[in-house]
N, C-alpha and C positions, 0 to 999 in steps of 0.2 A: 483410528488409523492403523493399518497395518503394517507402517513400519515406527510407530510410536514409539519412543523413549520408552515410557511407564512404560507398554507392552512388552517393550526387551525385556525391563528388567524387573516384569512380572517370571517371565520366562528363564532368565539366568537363574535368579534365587531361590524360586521353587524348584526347578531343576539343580541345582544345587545341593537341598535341603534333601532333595529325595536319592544323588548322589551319595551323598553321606550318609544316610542310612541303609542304601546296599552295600556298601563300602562296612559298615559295623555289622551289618547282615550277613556278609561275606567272612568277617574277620571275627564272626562270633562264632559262625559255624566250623569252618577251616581253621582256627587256628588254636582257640581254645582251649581246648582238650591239650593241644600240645604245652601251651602255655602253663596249666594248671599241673600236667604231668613233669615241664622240668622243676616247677616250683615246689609241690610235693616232694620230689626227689631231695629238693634242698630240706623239706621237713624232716625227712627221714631223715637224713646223713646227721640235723642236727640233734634229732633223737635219741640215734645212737651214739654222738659224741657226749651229749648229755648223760645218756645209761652208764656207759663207759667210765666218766671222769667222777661220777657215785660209786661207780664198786670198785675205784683206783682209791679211792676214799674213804672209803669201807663204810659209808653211811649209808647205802642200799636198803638197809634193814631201818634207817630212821625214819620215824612218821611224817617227819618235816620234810625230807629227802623226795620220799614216793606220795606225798603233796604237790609239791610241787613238780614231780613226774606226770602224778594222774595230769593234772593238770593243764601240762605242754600238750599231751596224748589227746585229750579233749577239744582242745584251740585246733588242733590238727586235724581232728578226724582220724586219729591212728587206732589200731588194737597192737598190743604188744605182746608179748609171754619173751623171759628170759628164763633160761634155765641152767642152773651149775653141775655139770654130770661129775658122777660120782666113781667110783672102781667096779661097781658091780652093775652096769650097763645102765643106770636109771640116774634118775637127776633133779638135784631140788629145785622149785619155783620160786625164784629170789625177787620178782620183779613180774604181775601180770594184771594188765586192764580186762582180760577176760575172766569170769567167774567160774563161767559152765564149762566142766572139764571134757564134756561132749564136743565142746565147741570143733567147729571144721579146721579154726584157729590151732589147736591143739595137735589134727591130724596132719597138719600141713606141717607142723613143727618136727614131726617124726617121722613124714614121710620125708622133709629136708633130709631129716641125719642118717635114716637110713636109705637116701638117694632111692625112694619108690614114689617119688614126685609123679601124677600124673600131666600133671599140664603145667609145664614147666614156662610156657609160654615165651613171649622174644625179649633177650637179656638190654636190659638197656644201661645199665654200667657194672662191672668188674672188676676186682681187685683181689688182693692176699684173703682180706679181711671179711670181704662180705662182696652179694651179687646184689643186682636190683631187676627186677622182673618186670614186667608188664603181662598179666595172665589172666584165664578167667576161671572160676572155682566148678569145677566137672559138678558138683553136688548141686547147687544150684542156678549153677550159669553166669555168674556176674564176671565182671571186670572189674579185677585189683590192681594197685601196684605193689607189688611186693619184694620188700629185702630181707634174707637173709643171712647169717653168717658167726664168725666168732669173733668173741671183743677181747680187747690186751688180756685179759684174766682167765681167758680160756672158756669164757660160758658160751652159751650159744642161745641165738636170738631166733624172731622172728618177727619181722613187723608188715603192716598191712593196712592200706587205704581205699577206699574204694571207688569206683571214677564211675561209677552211675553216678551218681548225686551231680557231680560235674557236667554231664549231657543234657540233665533234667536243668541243671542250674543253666543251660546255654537254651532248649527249648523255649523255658518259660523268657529267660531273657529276648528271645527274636520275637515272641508274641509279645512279650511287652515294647520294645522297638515299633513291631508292625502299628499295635493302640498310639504309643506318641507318636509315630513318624503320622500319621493321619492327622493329629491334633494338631501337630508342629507343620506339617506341610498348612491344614485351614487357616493355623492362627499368623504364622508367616506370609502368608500367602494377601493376609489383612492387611497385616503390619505394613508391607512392602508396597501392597495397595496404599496404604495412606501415603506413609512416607512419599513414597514417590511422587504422590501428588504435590505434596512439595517445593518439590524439586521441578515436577516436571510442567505445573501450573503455570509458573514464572518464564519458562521457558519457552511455554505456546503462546503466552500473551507476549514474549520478544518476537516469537517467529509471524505473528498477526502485526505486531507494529512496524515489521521491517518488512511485511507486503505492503503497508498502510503509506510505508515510507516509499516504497519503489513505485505508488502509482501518485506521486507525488503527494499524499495527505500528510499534510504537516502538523494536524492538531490534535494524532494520537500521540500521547503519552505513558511511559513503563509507573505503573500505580502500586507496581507490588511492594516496594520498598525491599530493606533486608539488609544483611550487612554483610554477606557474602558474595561471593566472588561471581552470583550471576545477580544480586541487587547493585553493584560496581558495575557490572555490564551493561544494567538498568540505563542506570544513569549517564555511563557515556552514551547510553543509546538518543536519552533524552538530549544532550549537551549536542550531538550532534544532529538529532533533525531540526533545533534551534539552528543553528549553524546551516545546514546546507538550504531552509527554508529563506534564510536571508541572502546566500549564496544564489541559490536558482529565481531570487524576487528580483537582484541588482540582475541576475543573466537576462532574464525576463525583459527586465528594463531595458539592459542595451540592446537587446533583442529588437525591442520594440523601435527605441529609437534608430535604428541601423535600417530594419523594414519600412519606416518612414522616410528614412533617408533617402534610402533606393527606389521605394517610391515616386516622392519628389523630385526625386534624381529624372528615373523615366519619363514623369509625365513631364516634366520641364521641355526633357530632350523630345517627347510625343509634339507638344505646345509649338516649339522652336520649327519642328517639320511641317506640324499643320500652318502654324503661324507664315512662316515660308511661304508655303505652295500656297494659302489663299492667301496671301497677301499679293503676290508676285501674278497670281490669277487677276486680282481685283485691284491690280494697279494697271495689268497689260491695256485696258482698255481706255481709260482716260490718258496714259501716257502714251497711244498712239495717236489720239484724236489729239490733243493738245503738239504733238509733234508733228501732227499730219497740216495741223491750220497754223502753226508757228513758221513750218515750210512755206505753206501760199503767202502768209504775211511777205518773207522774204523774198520771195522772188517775183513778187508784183504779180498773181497769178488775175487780184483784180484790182483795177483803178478806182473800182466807187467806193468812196469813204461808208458808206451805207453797211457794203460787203464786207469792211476791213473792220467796222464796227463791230458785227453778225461774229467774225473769224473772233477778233480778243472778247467777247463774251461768251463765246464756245471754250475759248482757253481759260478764264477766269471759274466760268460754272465750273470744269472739269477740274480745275487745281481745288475750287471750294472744296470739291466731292473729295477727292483725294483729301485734304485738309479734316474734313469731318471722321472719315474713317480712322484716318491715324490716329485721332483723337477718341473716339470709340473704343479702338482697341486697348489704347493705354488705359481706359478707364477699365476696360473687362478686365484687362490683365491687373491693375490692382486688385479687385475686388476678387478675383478667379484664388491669389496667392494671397489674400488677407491682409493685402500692404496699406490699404485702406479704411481706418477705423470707423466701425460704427455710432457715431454721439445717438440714444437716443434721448427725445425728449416730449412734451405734450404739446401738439399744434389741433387746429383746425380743419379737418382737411377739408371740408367743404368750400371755405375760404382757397384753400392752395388749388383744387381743382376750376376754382372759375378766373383764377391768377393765371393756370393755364390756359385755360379757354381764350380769355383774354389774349393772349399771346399768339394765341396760333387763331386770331380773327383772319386776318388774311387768307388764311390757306383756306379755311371755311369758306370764305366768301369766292374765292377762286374753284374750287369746289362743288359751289350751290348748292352745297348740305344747310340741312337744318339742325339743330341741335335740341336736344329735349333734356336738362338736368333735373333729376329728378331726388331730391336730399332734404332735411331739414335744413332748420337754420344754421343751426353750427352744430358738429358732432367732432369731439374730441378723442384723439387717439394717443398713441407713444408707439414712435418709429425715431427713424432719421429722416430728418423731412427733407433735407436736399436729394436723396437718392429718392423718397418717394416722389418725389416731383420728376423726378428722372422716368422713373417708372408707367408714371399717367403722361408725362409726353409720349414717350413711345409707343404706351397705345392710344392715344390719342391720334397722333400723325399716323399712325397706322390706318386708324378708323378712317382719317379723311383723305387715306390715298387709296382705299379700298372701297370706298362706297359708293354704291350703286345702285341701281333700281327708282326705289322714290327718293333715295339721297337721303335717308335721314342715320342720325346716330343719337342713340340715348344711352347718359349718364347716367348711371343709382350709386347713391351710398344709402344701404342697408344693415342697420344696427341687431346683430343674435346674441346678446346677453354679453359677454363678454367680447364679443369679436365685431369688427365692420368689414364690411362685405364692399367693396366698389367694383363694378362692373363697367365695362364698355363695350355697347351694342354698335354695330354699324349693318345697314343692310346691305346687300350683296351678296355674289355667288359665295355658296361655303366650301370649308377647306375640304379634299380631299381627304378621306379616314386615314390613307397611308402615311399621308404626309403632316397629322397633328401632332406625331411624339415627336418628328423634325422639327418641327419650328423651333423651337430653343439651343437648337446647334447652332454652332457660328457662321458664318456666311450663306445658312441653308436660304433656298428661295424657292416658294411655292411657285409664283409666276417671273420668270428670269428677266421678261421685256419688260412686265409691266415693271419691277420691280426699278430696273436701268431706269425706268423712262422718270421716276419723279426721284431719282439721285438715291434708293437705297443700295443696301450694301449686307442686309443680314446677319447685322451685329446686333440691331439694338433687341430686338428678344432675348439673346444671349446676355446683355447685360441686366436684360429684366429679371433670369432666372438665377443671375449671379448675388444681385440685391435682395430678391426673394431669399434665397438660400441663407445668403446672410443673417437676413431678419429672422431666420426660423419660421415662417410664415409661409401659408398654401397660396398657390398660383395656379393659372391652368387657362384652357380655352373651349369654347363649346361651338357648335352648329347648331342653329336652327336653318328651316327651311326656305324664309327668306335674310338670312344673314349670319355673322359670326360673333359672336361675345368673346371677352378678356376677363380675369378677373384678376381680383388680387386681395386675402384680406391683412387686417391690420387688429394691435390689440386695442379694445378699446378703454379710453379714460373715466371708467365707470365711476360716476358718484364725484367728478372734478369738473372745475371749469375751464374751458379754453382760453388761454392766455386775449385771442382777439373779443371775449367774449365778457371776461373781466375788464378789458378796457372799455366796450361801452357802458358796464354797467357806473364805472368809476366816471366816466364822460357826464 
């Protein structure tokens, strides 16, 4: 990453490191020399207080004296020569680290006294007692620093250090800076790579778990452990996506229940309008005929008891019809809101389908359908057998107000390993394609007259598919080409007996 923690502070510390070594680069070259020259100056000054406080002493001439002279003279890097002048122009050597009386040392001492100094060079301290120079020696070209002068006793000195060695000593110093500042820049440059990893390992596995956390994943957790101040941060990190995951489960929750709510809210208020307008549709029409012949009743419109008969069985069928639907609905509307519990249990249905049959004989015979059941003896399921009985009426009654042609209707119960299949065939024309996903809306109606003319109303499919739905169970309807099927299946009592089936055996 380019703007990575580690990456900074690969960058600050190696830059740093290489700071600091122009920084000692800078202050080896520039300053140095100066450094060394006022320090020197200090050797000097304390040379000659040294020479001085010996021949105030008068132990100049002791071997122990100019011991520990030679000595200071050596630690320093100094050449000395003192000399005590005499009346006749000349002067004895009381005190000299020089041997060779050739030496330039020597010339320079007498070029001092008789002021034929050539290169006197730039004075850098002065006094009664003595000068201090900064020069370079015409003979062979170097750079000294050099004091001379006279000490409390009247002798005359000369001393001398020499600042090449000083330059050489700052050269080889910057080449040795440049070899470690390379080594120190690689080996830091490690270092800082590790470390930082560190540091900054724990860092990216928070910055990973606090994406982890913004797209709601609640089951990352900070592993690095530690006991510093970003394994603390660890752990509050942990503490709290415990926390806001139980936090966003309850929001969740009320969430959920509040969308339920408002849901049920809608569709209740959806229910209440449809319920309305087709209720208020599918009542206008029996409550005019029932008020239209409630009128003639009243006002004598006919004197034959025959007519007057005709008139209250028009009003009676019409209140039935109304009667029936009311009751329909309150049964959808249970079963639609779940107010309704499902008991299931194991019956017969082959049994329960010819209990129907039975039942609805008349209307067959009214009719002049034939019937074809076509099942085992007994085949055992687990439903709720009061609504399945609900279910095979209505297509039942269906079949035998729709059937037409050669008038026949066939029954199947059809056993597939676990499930039972019943169907109800009738022949007649089939439904239109547009209109097969309608049939299970409420009041829909394929044929409106026919429909009126033997008292439906367009509920009861709707509470077929309300039962269905309930059950968790497939339903549906087909065309063939001389007629329409129903279906509906059921679970079956695989490997049990049916209760009516157990009682003949015990019979």
């Amino acid at each position: 990453m380019r703007h990575s923690i580690r990456r900074q502070m690969m960058v600050v510390f190696v830059g740093l490191i290489i700071f600091i070594l122009v920084l000692m680069f800078a202050a080896n070259s520039g300053f140095l020399e100066e450094y060394y020259i006022v320090h020197k100056q200090a050797d000097l000054l304390d040379m000659y207080n040294s020479i001085d406080t010996e021949i105030q002493k008068g132990d100049i001439k002791d071997e122990a004296a100019i011991n520990k002279l030679v000595r200071k003279t050596e630690k320093g890097n100094l050449s000395v020569i003192v000399v005590q002048p005499d009346g006749n122009g000349d002067g004895n050597i009381i005190f000299s680290t020089v041997r060779d009386a050739t030496s330039p040392l020597y010339l320079k001492l007498f070029a001092y006294i008789f002021d034929k100094n050539q290169d006197k060079g730039k004075i850098l301290k002065s006094t009664d007692s003595y000068k201090i120079y900064k020069t370079k020696d015409f003979v062979n070209g170097t750079e000294y620093l050099e004091m001379w002068g006279n000490m409390s006793s009247g002798t005359i000195f000369v001393m001398r250090s020499p600042l090449e060695s000083i330059r050489e000593s700052a050269d080889l110093a910057n080449k040795f800076l440049v070899y470690m500042g390379g080594i120190a820049i690689l080996l830091g440059g490690l270092l800082v790579w590790f470390f930082s990893r560190k540091i900054t390992d724990p860092i990216k596995e928070l910055a990973v778990l606090s994406q982890r956390m913004a797209d709601l994943d609640f089951d990352a957790k900070y592993t690095s452990g530690g006991e510093n101040e970003i394994g603390v941060l660890g752990r509050n990190f942990n503490i709290m996506s415990q926390r806001l995951e139980k936090t966003v489960s309850e929001l969740k929750s009320a969430n959920n229940r509040l969308k339920k709510d408002i849901e049920q809210k809608e569709k209740l208020e959806n229910m209440r309008n449809e319920f309305l307008g087709n209720v208020s549709h599918e009542l206008k029409t029996p409550i005019a005929l029932i008020q239209g012949y409630a009128e003639g009743l009243k006002e004598g419109i006919s004197e034959d008891p025959e007519s007057r008969e005709f008139y209250c069985d028009v009003i009676m069928d019409e209140a039935g019809k109304m009667n029936r639907m009311v009751k329909n609905l309150l049964i959808l509307n249970q079963l639609e809101f779940g107010d309704d519990d499902v008991e299931f249990e194991r019956f017969d249905i082959v049994s329960l389908i010819r209990g129907v049959l039975a039942s609805c004989e008349i209307l067959i015979q009214q009719a002049e359908a034939t019937v074809d059941f076509i099942a085992d003896e007994s085949v055992c399921v687990w439903a709720d057998e009061f609504k399945t009985e609900q279910v095979l009426r209505n297509y039942i009654t269906n079949a035998i107000h729709h059937v037409e042609n050669e008038k026949r209707i066939e029954i199947r119960v059809i056993s597939k390993g676990n499930v039972v299949k019943i169907t109800v065939f009738n022949s007649g024309k089939p439904i239109p394609e547009e209109d097969l996903t309608k049939l299970w809306d409420k009041f829909y109606k394929v044929d409106k007259a026919h429909t009126r003319e033997y008292g439906g109303n367009g509920i009861g499919l709707s509470i077929v598919k309300a039962i269905m739905e309930s059950f968790q169970q497939e339903y549906g309807v087909r065309n063939f080409e001389n007629g329409v099927e129903f279906w509906f299946e059921l679970d079956a009592g695989t490997g049990e007996k049916c209760p009516a089936e157990e009682e003949r055996n015990e019979g």
